[in-house]
N, C-alpha and C positions, 0 to 999 in steps of 0.2 A: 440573426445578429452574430457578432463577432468581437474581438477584444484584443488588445494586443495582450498577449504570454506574460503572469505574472513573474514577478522573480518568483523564485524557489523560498519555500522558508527558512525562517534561519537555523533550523536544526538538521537542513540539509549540508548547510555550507560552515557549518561551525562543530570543531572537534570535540564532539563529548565523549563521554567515556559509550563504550558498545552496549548498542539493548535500552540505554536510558530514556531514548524515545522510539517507538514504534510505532506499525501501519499493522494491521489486520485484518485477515480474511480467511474466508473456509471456502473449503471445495469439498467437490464431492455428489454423493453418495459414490462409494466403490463397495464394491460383494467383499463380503471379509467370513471365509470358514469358519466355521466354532470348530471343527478338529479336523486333524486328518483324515485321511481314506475316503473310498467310495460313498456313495448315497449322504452326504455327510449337509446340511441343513447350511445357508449363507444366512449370512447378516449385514446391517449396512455400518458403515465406516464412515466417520468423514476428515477430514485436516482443517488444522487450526495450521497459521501458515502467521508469524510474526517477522518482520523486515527492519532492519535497523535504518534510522533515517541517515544517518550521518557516512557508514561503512558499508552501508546495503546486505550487510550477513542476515543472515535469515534463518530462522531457527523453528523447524518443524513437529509438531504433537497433532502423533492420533487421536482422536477423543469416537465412543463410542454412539453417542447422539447429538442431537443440536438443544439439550436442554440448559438452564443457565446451572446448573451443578458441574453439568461437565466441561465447559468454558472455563470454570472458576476454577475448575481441577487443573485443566492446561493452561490456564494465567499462573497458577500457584507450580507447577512444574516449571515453568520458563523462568519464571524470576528467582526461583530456588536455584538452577542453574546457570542466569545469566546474569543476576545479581537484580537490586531493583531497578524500576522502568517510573519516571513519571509523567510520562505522558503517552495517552495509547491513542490513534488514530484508526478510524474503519470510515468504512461506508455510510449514509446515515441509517440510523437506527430501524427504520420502517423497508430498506432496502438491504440491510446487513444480511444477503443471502446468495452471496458467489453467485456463480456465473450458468450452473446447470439449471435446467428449469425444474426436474426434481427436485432439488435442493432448496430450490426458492419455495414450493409447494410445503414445503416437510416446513421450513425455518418458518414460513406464513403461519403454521399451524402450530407450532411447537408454542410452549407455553414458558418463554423467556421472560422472567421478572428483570426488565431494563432498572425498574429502580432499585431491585435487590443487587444487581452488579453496581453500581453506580454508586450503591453504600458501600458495598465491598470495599472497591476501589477508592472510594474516599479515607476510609479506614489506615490503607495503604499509601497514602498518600497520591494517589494516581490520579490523572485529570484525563479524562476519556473527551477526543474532538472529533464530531461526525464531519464529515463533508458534506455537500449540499446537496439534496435528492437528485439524482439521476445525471449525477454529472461524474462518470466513470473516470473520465481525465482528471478529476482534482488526485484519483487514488491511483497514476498511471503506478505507481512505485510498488503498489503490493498487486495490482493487477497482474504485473509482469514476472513479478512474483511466481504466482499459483499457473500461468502459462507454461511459465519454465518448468515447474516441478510435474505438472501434468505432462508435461511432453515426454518429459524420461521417464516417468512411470510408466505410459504408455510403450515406450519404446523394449523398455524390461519385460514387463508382464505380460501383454499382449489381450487376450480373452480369456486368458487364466486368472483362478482366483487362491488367492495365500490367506494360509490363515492370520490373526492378529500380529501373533509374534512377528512371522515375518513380511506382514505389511510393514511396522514397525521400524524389523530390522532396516529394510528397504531405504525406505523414508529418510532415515537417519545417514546413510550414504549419497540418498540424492543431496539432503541436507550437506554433507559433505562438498560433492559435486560442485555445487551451487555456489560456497564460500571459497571455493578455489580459482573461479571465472576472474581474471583478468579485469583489473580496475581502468588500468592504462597499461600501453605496453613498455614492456622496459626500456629501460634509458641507454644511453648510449656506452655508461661506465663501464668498461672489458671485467672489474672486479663485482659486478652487481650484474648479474644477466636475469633475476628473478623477476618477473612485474609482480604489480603491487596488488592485495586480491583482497577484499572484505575479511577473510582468516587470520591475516596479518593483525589487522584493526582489531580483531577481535579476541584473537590469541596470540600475539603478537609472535607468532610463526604460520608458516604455511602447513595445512593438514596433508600434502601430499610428500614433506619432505620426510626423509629417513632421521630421526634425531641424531647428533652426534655428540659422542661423548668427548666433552674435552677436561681431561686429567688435569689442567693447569687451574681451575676453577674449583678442583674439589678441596683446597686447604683454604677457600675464601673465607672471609667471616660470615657470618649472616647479613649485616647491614651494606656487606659488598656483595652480596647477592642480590639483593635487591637492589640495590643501585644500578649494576648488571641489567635487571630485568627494565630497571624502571627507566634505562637508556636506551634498551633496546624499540620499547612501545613508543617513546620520543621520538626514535629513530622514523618507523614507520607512520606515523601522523604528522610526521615532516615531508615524507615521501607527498603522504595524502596531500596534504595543501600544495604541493609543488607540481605536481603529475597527474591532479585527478581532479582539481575544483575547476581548473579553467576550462574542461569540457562541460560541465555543468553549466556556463554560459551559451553553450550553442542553442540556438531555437530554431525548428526546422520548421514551424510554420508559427502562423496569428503574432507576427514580427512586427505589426504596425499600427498604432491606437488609433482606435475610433471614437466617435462619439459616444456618450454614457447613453445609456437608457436613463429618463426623471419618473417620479412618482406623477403619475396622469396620460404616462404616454398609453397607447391602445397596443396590445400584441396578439398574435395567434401563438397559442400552448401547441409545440409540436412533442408529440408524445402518444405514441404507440399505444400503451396502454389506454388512452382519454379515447383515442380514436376507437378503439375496439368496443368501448364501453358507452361512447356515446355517439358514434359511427361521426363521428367529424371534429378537427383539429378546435378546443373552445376558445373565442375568443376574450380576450379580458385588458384587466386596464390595473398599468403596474403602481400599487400601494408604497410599495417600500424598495429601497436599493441598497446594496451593502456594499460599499468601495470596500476596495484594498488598501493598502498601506498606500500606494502610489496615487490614490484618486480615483482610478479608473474600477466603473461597478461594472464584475463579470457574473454576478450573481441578484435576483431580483424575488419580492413575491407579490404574486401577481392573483387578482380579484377575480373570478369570473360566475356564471350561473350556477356552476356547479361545486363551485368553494372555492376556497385561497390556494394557493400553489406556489411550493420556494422551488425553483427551476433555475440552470446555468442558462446566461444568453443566448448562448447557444443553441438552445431550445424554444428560444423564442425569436421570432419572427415583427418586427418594429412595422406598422403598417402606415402608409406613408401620409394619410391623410388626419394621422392623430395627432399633429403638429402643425401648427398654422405659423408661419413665419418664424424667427429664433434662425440655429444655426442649419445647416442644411441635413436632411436624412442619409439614408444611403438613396434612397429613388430619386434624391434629388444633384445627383453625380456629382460626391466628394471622392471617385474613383475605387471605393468598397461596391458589394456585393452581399446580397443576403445570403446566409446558409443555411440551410434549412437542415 
């Protein structure tokens, strides 16, 4: 099945202030030394990897393991640093385990107390929202994330292994890197040649420019300093809405709504893991739908022999005989296709 591309949420397309909402993810295991020199013992590593939804900055912490001590250790460093967050976004809870299959192995096994973070976080004011099992594309934004950051790690290190510190230090320049990437490209103004970058949004300068001192600004008052600053971050969240939302309207595919799936239709669960486990795709019969804001259900859970299942449409398969008369299926050429 298929769906036409929701809008974006609204804390993509609406200016808050940096960091106050985010997406989350870990990657990993990487070899991390306990010291220097020869014959010298590894250990593993992994990244905590936070994305802002609005500016897309991204803000990186090493943490030591995947237990929920040390989450809450690099939840309490990010927001010490980037002020607070209330609302944090991941994968869902039973899949919150990146993308390596070691990682998935160790995060299966680790003994994360979900409802001791979820006190945490409430405590905090923070409202934690999973995404729907196995629908990677609802999380395309921190997905793309932990890509990029693997990419340049890889590209530095190679098959070398650094100790903590300077994994760390590392990180924290890819981190750099990452918030320097080009939002949109600059404007046409011959006095503005700068494009607009997540740093901006977030620090309302770029991390790659040279600071300058201007002498004319040091007899301000204080409340003209900050007026100072507080036109300058105006400035660029002016840029943002003018330069950088209307690409966020492109859709480069699922451009054209389909029929909903209803509670009763019949599907086939296309799912890798079912299949390995039960050597064939199960078939089942959809309980519950969950629209969108616009109507349109890209999300369903679905009954079968072997239990209930909340799967993206996508992963399901509509079979054409589960409907008797009503509107037409896709087998019964409304000009869609199934995808499997």
């Amino acid at each position: 099945m298929r769906q036409e591309m929701a809008a974006l949420p609204d804390p993509r397309v609406q200016p808050n202030p940096a960091f106050s909402i985010v997406g989350v993810d870990y990657a990993g295991p990487f070899d991390v030394l306990q010291a220097k020199g020869s014959g010298v013992r590894t250990t593993k590593g992994y990244v905590a990897i936070f994305v802002c939804f609005s500016s897309k900055a991204v803000h990186i912490e090493l943490v030591g393991d995947c237990s929920t001590e040390s989450f809450l250790g690099a939840l309490t460093r990010f927001t010490g640093r980037r002020g607070p967050t209330t609302n944090i976004w991941s994968d869902n809870a039973t899949t919150f385990r990146g993308a390596d299959t070691e990682l998935k192995r160790l995060l299966q096994a680790a003994e994360i107390d979900w409802g001791r973070i979820k006190g945490s976080l409430a405590e905090r004011g923070i409202k934690w929202t999973f995404i729907p099992p196995r629908a990677p594309h609802f999380g395309g934004l921190w997905e793309t994330a932990v890509r990029s950051m693997k990419l340049h790690l890889r590209r530095v290190i190679g098959p070398r292994h650094l100790t903590y510190e300077e994994l760390n230090t590392l990180l924290v320049d890819i981190e750099r890197v990452l918030n320097s990437r080009p939002l949109a490209p600059p404007t046409g103004d011959v006095d503005d040649l700068e494009a607009l970058t997540p740093s901006h949004l977030a620090n309302a300068r770029s991390l790659n420019s040279i600071p300058q001192l201007n002498k004319a600004h040091l007899s301000l008052e204080p409340a003209r300093h900050w007026d100072l600053v507080r036109r300058l971050r105006d400035h660029f969240w002016e840029r943002w809405s003018r330069e950088y939302l209307h690409t966020l309207q492109q859709r480069a595919k699922w451009n054209r709504p389909h029929p909903n799936l209803e509670e009763g239709d019949v599907v086939v669960v296309v799912d890798p893991s079912l299949m390995k486990e039960y050597e064939h795709w199960p078939l089942g019969r959809v309980v519950k739908t969950y629209p969108g804001p616009d109507g349109r259900v890209r999300v369903a859970e679905v009954r079968t022999t072997h239990g209930s299942y909340v799967r993206p449409v996508v992963k399901l398969v509509l079979l054409p005989c589960s409907r008797q008369g009503g509107r037409p299926t896709p087998a019964q050429g409304d000009g869609s296709s199934q995808e499997v």
